[in-house]
LUMVEXNU-972624 format. One record per residue (C-alpha): x, y, z. Coordinates in steps of 0.05 Angstrom, whole numbers. Layout:
// LUMVEXNU-972624
[rec [X,Y,Z]]
...
// end
This chain:
// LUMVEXNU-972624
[rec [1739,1578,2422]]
[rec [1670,1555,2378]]
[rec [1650,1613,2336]]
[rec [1589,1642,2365]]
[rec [1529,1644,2320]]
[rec [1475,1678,2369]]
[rec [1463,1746,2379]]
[rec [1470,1726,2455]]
[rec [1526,1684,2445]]
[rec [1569,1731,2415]]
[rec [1558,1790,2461]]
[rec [1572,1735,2517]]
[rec [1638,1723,2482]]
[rec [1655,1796,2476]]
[rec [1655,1810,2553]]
[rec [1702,1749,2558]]
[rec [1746,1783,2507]]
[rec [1742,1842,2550]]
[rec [1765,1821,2619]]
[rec [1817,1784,2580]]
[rec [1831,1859,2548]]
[rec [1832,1839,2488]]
[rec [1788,1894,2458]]
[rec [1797,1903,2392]]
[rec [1775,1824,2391]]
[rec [1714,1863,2427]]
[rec [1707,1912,2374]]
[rec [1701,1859,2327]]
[rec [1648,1817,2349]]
[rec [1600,1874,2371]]
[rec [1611,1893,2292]]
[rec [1584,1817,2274]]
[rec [1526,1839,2328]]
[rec [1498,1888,2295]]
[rec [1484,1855,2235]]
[rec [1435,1807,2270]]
[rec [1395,1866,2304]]
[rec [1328,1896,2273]]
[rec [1337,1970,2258]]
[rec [1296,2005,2312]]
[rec [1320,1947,2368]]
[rec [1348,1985,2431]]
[rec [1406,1944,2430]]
[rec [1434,1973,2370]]
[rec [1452,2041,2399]]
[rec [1486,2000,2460]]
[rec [1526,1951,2417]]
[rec [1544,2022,2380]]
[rec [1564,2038,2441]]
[rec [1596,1980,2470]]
[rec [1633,1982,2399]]
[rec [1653,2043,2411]]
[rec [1681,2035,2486]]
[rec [1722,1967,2458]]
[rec [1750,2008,2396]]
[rec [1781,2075,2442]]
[rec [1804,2025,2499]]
[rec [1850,1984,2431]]
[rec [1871,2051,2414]]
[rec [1916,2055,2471]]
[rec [1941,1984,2464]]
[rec [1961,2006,2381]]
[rec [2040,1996,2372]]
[rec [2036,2057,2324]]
[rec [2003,2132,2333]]
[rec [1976,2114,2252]]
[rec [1935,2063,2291]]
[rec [1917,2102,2353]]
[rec [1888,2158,2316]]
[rec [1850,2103,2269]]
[rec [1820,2059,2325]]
[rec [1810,2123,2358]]
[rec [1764,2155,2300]]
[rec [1734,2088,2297]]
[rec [1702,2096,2372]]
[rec [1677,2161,2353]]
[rec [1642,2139,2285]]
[rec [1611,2089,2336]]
[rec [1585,2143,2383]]
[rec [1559,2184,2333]]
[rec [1523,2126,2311]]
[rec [1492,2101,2376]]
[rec [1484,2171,2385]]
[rec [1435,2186,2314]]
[rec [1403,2118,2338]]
[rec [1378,2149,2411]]
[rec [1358,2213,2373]]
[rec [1315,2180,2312]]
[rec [1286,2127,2359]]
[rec [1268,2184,2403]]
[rec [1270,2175,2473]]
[rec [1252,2231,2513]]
[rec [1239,2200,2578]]
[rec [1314,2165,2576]]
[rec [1363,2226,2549]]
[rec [1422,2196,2589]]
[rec [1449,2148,2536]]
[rec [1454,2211,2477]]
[rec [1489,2243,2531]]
[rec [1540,2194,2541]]
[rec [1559,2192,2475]]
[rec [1560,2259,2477]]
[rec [1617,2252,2529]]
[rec [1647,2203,2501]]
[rec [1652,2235,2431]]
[rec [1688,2296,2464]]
[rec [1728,2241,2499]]
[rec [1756,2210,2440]]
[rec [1768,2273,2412]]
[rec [1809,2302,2456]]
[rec [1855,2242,2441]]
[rec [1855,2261,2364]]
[rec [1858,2338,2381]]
[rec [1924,2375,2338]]
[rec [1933,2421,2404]]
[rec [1933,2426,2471]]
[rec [1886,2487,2470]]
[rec [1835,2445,2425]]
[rec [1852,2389,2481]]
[rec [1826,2433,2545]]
[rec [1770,2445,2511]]
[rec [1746,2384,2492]]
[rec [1754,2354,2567]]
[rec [1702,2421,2584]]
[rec [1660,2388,2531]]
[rec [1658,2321,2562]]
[rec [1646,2340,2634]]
[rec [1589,2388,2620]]
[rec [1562,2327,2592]]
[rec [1591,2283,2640]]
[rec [1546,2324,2688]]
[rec [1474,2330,2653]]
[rec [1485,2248,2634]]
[rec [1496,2234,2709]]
[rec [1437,2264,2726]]
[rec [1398,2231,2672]]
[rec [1415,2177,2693]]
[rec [1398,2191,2769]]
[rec [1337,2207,2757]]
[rec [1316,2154,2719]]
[rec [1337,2114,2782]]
[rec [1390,2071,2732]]
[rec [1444,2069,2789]]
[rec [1491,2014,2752]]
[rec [1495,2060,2692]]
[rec [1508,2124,2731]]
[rec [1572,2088,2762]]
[rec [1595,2052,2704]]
[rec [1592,2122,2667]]
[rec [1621,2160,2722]]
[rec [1676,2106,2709]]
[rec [1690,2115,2645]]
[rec [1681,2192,2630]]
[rec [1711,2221,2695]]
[rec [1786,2222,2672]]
[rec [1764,2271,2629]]
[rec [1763,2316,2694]]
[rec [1834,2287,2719]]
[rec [1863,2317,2652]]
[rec [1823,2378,2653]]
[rec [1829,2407,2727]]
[rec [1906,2409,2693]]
[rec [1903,2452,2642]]
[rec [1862,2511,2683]]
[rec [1884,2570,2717]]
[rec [1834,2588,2759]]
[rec [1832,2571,2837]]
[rec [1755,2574,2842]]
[rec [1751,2541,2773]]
[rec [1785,2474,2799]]
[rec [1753,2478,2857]]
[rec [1684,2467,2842]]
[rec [1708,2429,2784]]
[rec [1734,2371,2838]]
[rec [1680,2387,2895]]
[rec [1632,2365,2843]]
[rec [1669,2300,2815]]
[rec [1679,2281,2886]]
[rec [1610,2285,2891]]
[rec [1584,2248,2838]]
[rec [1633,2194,2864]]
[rec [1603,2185,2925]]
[rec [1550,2169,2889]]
[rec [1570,2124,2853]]
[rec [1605,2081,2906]]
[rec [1525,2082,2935]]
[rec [1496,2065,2875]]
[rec [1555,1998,2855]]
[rec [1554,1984,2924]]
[rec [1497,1937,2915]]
[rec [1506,1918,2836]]
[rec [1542,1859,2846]]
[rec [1598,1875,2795]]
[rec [1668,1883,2843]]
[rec [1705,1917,2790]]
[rec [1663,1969,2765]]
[rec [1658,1981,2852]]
[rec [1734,1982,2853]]
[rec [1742,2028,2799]]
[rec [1687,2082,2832]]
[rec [1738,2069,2892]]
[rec [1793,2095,2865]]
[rec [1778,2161,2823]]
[rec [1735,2186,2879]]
[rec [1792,2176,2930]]
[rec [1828,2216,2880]]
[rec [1790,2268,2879]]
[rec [1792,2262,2954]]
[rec [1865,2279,2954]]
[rec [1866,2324,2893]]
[rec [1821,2374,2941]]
[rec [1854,2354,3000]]
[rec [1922,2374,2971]]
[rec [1899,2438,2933]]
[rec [1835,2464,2965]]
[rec [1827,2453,3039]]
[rec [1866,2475,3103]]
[rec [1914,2429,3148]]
[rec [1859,2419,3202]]
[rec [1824,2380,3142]]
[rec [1878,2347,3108]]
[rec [1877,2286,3144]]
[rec [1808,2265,3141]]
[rec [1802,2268,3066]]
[rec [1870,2233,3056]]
[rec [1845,2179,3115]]
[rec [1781,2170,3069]]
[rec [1818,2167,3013]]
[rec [1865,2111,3033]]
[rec [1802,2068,3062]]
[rec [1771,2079,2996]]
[rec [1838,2053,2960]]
[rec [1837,1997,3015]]
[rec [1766,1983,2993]]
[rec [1778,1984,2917]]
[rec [1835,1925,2935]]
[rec [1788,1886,2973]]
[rec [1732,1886,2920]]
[rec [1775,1875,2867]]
[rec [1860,1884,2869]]
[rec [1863,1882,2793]]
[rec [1817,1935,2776]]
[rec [1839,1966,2829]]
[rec [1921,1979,2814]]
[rec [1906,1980,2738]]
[rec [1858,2036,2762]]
[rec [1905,2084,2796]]
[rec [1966,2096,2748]]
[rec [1899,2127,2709]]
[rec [1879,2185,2753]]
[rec [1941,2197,2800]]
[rec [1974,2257,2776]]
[rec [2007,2326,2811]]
[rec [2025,2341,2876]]
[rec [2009,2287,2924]]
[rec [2024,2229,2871]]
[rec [2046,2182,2930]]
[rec [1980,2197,2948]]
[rec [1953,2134,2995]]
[rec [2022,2106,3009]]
[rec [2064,2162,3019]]
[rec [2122,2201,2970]]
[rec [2184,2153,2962]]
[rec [2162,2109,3009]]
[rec [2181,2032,3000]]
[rec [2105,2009,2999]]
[rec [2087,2062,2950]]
[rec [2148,2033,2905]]
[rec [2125,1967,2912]]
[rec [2054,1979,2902]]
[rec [2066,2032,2841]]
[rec [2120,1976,2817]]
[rec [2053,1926,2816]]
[rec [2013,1970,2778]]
[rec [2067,1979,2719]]
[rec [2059,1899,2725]]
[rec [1977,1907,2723]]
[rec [1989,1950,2672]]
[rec [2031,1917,2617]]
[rec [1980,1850,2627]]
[rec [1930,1910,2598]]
[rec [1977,1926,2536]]
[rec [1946,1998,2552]]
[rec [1999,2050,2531]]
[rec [1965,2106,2581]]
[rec [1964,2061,2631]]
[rec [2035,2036,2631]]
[rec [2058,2119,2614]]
[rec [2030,2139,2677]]
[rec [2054,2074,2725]]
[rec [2124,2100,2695]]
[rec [2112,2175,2708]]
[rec [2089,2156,2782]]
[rec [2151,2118,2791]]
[rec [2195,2174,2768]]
[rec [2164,2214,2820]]
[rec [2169,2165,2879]]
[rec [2240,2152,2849]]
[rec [2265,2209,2856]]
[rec [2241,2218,2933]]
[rec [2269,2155,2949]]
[rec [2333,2182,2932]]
[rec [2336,2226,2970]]
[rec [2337,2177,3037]]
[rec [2404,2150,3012]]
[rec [2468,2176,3041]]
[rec [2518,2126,3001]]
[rec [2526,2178,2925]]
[rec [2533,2111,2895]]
[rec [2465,2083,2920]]
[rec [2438,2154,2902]]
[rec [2469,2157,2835]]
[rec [2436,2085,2817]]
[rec [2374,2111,2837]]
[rec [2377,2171,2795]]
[rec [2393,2135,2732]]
[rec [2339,2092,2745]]
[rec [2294,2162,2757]]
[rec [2315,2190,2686]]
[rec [2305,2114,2643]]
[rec [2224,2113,2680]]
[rec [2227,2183,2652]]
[rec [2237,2165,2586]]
[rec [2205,2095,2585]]
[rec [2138,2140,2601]]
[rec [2155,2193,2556]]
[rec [2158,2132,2503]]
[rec [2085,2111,2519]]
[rec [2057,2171,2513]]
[rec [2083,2191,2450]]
[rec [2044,2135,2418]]
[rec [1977,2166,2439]]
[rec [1990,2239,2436]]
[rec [1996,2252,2517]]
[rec [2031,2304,2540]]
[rec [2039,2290,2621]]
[rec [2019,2344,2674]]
[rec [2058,2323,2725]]
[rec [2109,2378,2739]]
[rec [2142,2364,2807]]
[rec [2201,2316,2815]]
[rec [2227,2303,2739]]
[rec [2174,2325,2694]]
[rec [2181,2261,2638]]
[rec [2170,2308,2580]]
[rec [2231,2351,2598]]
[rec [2274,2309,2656]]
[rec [2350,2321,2636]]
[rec [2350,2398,2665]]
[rec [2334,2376,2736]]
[rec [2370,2304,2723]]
[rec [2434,2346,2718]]
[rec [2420,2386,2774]]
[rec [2405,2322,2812]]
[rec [2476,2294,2798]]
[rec [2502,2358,2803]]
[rec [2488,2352,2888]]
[rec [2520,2283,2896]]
[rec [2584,2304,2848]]
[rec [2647,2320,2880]]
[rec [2694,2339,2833]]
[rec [2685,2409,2806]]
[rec [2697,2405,2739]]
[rec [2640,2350,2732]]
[rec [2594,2390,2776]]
[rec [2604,2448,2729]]
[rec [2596,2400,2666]]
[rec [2520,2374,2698]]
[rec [2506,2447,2703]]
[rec [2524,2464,2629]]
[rec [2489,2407,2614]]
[rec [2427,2426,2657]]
[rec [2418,2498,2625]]
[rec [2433,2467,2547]]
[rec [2372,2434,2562]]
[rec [2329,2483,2604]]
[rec [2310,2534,2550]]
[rec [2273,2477,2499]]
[rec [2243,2444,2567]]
[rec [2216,2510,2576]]
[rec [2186,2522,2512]]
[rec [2157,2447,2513]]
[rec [2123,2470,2586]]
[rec [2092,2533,2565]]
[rec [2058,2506,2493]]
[rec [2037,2451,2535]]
[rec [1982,2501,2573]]
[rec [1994,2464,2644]]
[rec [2001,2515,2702]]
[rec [2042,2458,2735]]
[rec [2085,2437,2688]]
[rec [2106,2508,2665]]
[rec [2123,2537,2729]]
[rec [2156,2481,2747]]
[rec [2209,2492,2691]]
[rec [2220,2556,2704]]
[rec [2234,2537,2779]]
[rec [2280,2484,2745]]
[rec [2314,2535,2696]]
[rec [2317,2583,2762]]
[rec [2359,2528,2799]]
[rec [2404,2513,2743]]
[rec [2425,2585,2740]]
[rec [2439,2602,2817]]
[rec [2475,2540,2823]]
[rec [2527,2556,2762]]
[rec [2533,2617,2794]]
[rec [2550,2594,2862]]
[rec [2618,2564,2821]]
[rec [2631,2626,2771]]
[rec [2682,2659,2798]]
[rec [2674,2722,2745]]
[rec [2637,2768,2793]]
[rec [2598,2804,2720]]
[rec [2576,2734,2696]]
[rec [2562,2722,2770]]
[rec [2509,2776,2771]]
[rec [2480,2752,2694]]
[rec [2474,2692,2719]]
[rec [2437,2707,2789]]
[rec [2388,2767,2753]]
[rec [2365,2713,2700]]
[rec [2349,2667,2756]]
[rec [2318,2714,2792]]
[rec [2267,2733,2737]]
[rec [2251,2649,2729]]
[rec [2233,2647,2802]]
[rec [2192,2708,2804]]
[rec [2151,2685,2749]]
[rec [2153,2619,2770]]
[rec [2125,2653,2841]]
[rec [2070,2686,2800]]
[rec [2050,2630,2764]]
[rec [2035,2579,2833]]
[rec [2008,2638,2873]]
[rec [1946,2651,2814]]
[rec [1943,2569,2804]]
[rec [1963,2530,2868]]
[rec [1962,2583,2925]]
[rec [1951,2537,2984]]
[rec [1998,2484,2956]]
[rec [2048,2505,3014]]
[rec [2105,2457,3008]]
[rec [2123,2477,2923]]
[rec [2109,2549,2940]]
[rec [2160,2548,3001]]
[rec [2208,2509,2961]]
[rec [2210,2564,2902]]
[rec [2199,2625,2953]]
[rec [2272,2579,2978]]
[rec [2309,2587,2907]]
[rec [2287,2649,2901]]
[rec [2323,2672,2970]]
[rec [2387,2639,2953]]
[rec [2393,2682,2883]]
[rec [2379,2741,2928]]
[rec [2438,2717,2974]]
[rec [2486,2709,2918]]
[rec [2478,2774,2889]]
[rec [2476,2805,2970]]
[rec [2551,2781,2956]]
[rec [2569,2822,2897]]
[rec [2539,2882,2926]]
[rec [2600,2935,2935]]
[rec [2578,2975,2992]]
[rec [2575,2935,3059]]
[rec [2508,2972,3073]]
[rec [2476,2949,3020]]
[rec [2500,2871,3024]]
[rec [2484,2874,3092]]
[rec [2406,2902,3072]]
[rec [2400,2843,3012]]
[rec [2421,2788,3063]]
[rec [2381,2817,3109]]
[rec [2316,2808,3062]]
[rec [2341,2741,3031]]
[rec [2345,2709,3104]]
[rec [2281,2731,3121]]
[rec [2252,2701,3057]]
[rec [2285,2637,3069]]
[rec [2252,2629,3140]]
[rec [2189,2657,3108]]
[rec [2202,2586,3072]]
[rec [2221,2543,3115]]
[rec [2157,2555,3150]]
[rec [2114,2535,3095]]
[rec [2147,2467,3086]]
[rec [2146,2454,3163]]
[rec [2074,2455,3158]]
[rec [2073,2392,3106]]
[rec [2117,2357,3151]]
[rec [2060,2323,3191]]
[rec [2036,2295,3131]]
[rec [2095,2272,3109]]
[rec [2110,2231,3176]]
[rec [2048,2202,3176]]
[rec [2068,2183,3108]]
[rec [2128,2149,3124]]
[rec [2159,2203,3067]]
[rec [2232,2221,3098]]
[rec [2257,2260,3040]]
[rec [2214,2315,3057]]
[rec [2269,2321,3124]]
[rec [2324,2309,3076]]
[rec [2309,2386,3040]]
[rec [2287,2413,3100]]
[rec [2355,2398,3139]]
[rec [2385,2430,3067]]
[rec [2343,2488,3084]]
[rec [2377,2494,3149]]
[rec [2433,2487,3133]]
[rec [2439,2542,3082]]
[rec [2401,2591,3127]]
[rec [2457,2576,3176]]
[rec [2515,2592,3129]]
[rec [2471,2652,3109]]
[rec [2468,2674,3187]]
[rec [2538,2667,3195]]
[rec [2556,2711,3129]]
[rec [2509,2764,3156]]
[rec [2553,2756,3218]]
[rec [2617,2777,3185]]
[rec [2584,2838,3170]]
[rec [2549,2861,3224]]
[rec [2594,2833,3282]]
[rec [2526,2821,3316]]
[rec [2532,2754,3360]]
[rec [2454,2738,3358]]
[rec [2459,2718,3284]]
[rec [2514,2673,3302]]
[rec [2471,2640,3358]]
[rec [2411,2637,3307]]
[rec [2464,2605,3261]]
[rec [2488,2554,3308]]
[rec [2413,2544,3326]]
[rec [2399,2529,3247]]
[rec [2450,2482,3237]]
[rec [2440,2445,3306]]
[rec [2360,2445,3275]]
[rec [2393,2410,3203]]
[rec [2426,2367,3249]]
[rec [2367,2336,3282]]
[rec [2330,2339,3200]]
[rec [2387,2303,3171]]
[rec [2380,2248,3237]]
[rec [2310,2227,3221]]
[rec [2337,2205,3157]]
[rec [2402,2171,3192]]
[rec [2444,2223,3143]]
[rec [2510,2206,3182]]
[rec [2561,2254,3145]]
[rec [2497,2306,3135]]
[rec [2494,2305,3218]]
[rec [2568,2311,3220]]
[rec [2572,2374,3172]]
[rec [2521,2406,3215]]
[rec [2544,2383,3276]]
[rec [2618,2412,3252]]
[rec [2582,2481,3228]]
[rec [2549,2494,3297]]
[rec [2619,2468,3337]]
[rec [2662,2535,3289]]
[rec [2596,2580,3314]]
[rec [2603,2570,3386]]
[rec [2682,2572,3379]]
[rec [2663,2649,3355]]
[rec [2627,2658,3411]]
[rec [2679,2637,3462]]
[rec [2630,2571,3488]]
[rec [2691,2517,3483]]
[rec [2659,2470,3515]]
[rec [2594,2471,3474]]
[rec [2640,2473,3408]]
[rec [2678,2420,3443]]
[rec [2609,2375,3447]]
[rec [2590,2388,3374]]
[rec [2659,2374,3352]]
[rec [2657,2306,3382]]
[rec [2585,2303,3357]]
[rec [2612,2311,3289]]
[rec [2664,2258,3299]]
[rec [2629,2202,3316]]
[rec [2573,2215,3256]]
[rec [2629,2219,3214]]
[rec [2660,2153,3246]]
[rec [2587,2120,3232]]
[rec [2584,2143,3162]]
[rec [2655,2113,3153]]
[rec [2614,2038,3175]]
[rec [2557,2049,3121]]
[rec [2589,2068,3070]]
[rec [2650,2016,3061]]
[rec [2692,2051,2999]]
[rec [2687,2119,3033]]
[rec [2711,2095,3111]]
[rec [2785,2117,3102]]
[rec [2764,2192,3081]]
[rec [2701,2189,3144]]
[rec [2751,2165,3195]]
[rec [2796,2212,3173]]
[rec [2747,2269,3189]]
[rec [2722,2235,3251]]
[rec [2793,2237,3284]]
[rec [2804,2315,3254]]
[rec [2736,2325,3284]]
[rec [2760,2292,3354]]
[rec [2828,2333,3349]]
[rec [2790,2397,3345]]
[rec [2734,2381,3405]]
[rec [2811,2374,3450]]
[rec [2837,2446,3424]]
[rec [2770,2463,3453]]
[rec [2778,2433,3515]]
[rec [2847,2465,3510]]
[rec [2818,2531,3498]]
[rec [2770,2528,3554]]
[rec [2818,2506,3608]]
[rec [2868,2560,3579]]
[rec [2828,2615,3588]]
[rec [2811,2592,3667]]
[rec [2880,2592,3665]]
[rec [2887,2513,3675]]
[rec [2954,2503,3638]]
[rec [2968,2439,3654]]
[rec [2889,2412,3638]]
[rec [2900,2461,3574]]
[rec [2966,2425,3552]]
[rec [2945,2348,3564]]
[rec [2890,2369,3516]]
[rec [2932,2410,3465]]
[rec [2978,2347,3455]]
[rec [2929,2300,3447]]
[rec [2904,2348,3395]]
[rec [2979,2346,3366]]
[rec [2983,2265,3364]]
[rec [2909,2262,3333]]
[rec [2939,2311,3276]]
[rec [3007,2275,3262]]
[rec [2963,2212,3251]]
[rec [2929,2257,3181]]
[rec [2963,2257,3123]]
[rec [2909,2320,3111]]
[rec [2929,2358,3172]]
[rec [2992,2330,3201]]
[rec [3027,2398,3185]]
[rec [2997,2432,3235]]
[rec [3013,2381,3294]]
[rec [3073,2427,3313]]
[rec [3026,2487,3315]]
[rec [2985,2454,3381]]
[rec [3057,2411,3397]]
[rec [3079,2497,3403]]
// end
């Protein structure tokens, strides 16, 4: 390319280096600018600025944190130059421009800030000016400046809304982003530039489902997340490019599926595009947060898979996005907010626990768990001095998790208890923590309100008087349906989605409420809470079928068959026995290595459903009816290497 010579010339070349992202080439030029502009020319405080912009947009494509922080100072010596030119120049009637580098100073600092504390405040900074430059600009009718400012400044409210506490705080804080959005989209509409339009596209339909998500009831939700999608839809149209580099930017939190749904195959795809957007960019935030989205939407997508193979691939491939993001950020000083799902900046805890659900030997499931809690106490730590509400009770959910679940295979009744009470205290403050910061955010609160009930339940156990077990289990069952009623009322939005995992721990939920029904059971000999149990596990059935979950079905199916069996209803236990047979039978046809061990359950599954018709026809005294069935119950058995010893028992 011919060296420019003209002040035009090179600022013409400069943009080209700029949708070719090459902005330290940017930087470069708009330095050779300014040396061919008079001293009190208005251009000089917007090549300054320009300057500026090019330099903190090459900090995140530095290979080093040395140059980060030094192209990063860089854009703020260039702010605070454009921003002495606006004041000596004087220009009372057009305040807007100080103001924005006002905002962007604060910006750029909070990249260079030594803690997170300095961080929070320095995104405070930039909105309040953020704010007053907006309407600056507004009311000096500039409309193209208001939305290419709105562009660039309103991450600063992304990262922010993060780090606070308050409920009434974030609110207005996104009510009044989404607002200056909308206007924004208004005023690009007509400016002829389709990529400044799609950007204004896409951070206002995240604000859209940021409040959506946190702030409004269910009656509401899907308007704003409709409005949101069109607006993503929108953004595409106008420009795809600016569009998927855009939203790896400002997706964060609950909700991170966002327009295409959590673990969904287009959100895959689509988030699997905008890692490729985003490595054309060289930007080391942008890439960080396409592989922290993809961790998320990961890790959902495991959860449709009923081959442990398939899910253990999928896992792996959850933990190496963790630390591929974890990588990116650690060039640029980024510590991610994102707690649900894996949180990048501490993953292996709930890794572990992950592999710890699709493990079937016991002495590796133990090992993931010892593994899990090595690592919970420093994830912990890294939560809490990172000041996100989010991220810290998340990890003490995680650490909560790790603990109950050792304890379900402790066998020592005294390091039992240790281990539940420890728990106990990481879910109640976890419970604290989401109820002050997040208190309509239904589905993470009845999740956690979940673990918390299943430490309860555990510790109902080691309770010596049968009063008292009777009294904790009592409590613990209540809080789990307490639970499960909270995440049933996300489930719309997760079907409209397309999300299935959300069924997937909802059928788990069940399912444990159901085993929980039937312990309370043994100890009050009261039959309704084994026809609530039977009901709960026939309800994980039908969760578990949305998702195909063959052997899932069949565990429930084989649950609610021994529940009606203690109720005397043969022929009902006879139904979910066969039920349970032929899910097991179809999981055996999916999943190829495992079809010898499924068929083996399907035909003990079909054995039992004949002792039931046995059963039945023996107690209305139908001995002949009750003996056809009681052999072919023998022959099924002598055909299992597992349970051919008892084929003389029904033979008898």
């Amino acid at each position: 390319m011919p060296e420019p010579s003209s002040l035009e010339e090179i600022l013409h070349q400069a943009e080209q280096f700029e949708k070719d992202y090459d902005w330290l080439g940017a930087a470069e030029l708009y330095e050779k600018a300014l040396g061919q502009v008079l001293e009190n020319d208005i251009r000089k405080g917007e090549i300054h600025e320009r300057s500026g912009y090019a330099l903190y947009r090459a900090a995140f494509q530095a290979e080093s944190s040395n140059d980060f922080r030094d192209r990063m100072r860089h854009a703020v010596e260039d702010y605070e130059e454009a921003r002495e030119f606006y004041r000596k120049i004087g220009e009372p009637e057009k305040p807007a421009r100080k103001l924005r580098c006002d905002a962007m100073i604060a910006q750029a600092s909070y990249w260079l800030a030594p803690s997170q504390q300095e961080k929070k405040k320095l995104t405070g900074e930039c909105w309040t000016y953020m704010k007053a430059c907006l309407d600056a600009f507004e009311k000096a009718s500039e409309g193209y400046e208001y939305g290419r400012t709105f562009n660039q400044l309103s991450t600063c409210v992304d990262l922010g809304f993060f780090f606070d506490w308050g409920f009434k705080v974030r609110e207005e804080m996104i009510r009044e982003a989404l607002e200056c959005g909308e206007k924004a989209i208004k005023l690009l509409f007509t400016a002829g530039d389709p990529v400044e339009l799609a950007r204004a596209y896409v951070k206002t339909a995240n604000f859209l489902e940021t409040f959506s998500y946190y702030f409004v009831g269910f009656d509401e939700r899907d308007r704003h997340h409709q409005k949101a999608k069109d607006y993503v839809d929108k953004a595409i149209e106008a420009s795809e490019e600016a569009a998927m580099i855009e939203v790896p930017t400002v997706l964060f939190g609950e909700g991170s599926g966002g327009y295409w749904g959590d673990g969904t195959d287009t959100a895959i795809r689509n988030f699997e595009k905008e890692l490729e957007y985003g490595r054309k960019t060289r930007d080391k935030f942008i890439i960080g947060r396409a592989l922290d989205l993809l961790t998320y939407q990961t890790m959902w997508q495991s959860m449709i898979h009923e081959d442990p193979d398939e899910v253990m691939k999928h896992r792996k491939r959850v933990l190496q996005y963790a630390q591929d993001a974890q990588r990116q950020y650690s060039l640029i000083s980024f510590i991610s907010p994102r707690g649900g799902g894996i949180w990048v900046e501490g993953p292996f805890c709930h890794y572990y626990i992950s592999l710890w659900y699709v493990e079937t030997n016991l002495s590796k499931r133990r090992e993931f768990l010892e593994k899990a809690l090595e690592a919970a106490p420093e994830e912990l730590k890294r939560a809490e001095s990172s000041g996100y509400p989010s991220s810290i009770y998340w990890a003490h959910e995680v650490y909560g998790m790790a603990l109950t679940r050792l304890a379900i295979i402790t066998t020592d009744p005294k390091e039992k208890q240790r281990l539940l009470e420890e728990a106990l205290l990481h879910m109640t403050e976890s419970n604290r923590m989401i109820r002050q910061a997040d208190p309509l955010a239904c589905w993470n609160l009845g999740l956690l309100i979940f673990q918390q009930a299943a430490a309860k339940s555990g510790l109902a156990d080691l309770a010596k008087e049968d009063v008292t077990k009777k009294s904790m289990l009592q409590e613990a069952i209540l809080d789990m349906k307490a639970s499960l009623d909270l995440c049933v009322k996300e489930i719309p939005r997760y079907d409209k989605e397309g999300s299935g995992g959300a069924h997937g721990i909802i059928g788990a939920e069940q399912y444990y409420i159901g085993n929980s029904l039937n312990r309370l059971h043994r100890l009050s000999h009261d039959s309704k809470h084994l026809r609530e149990a039977t009901e709960a596990f026939d309800d994980a059935a039908e969760s578990f079928q949305k998702l195909n979950l063959t052997s899932r079905m069949a565990e429930c199916r084989w649950k609610s068959a021994q529940m009606h069996d203690a109720l005397g209803e043969h022929l009902k236990a006879a139904e979910r026995f066969d039920l349970a047979s032929n899910s097991y039978r179809s999981s055996g046809e999916k999943i190829p290595q495992l079809k010898d061990f499924y068929q083996g359950y399907a035909s003990y599954m079909q054995a039992w459903s004949e002792i039931e018709k046995a059963c039945h026809h023996h107690e209305r005294q139908e001995y002949g009816l009750a003996k056809e069935h009681f052999e072919k119950a023998a022959d099924l058995h002598k055909s299992l290497k597992k349970w051919s010893y008892l084929a003389p028992n029904y033979s008898a």
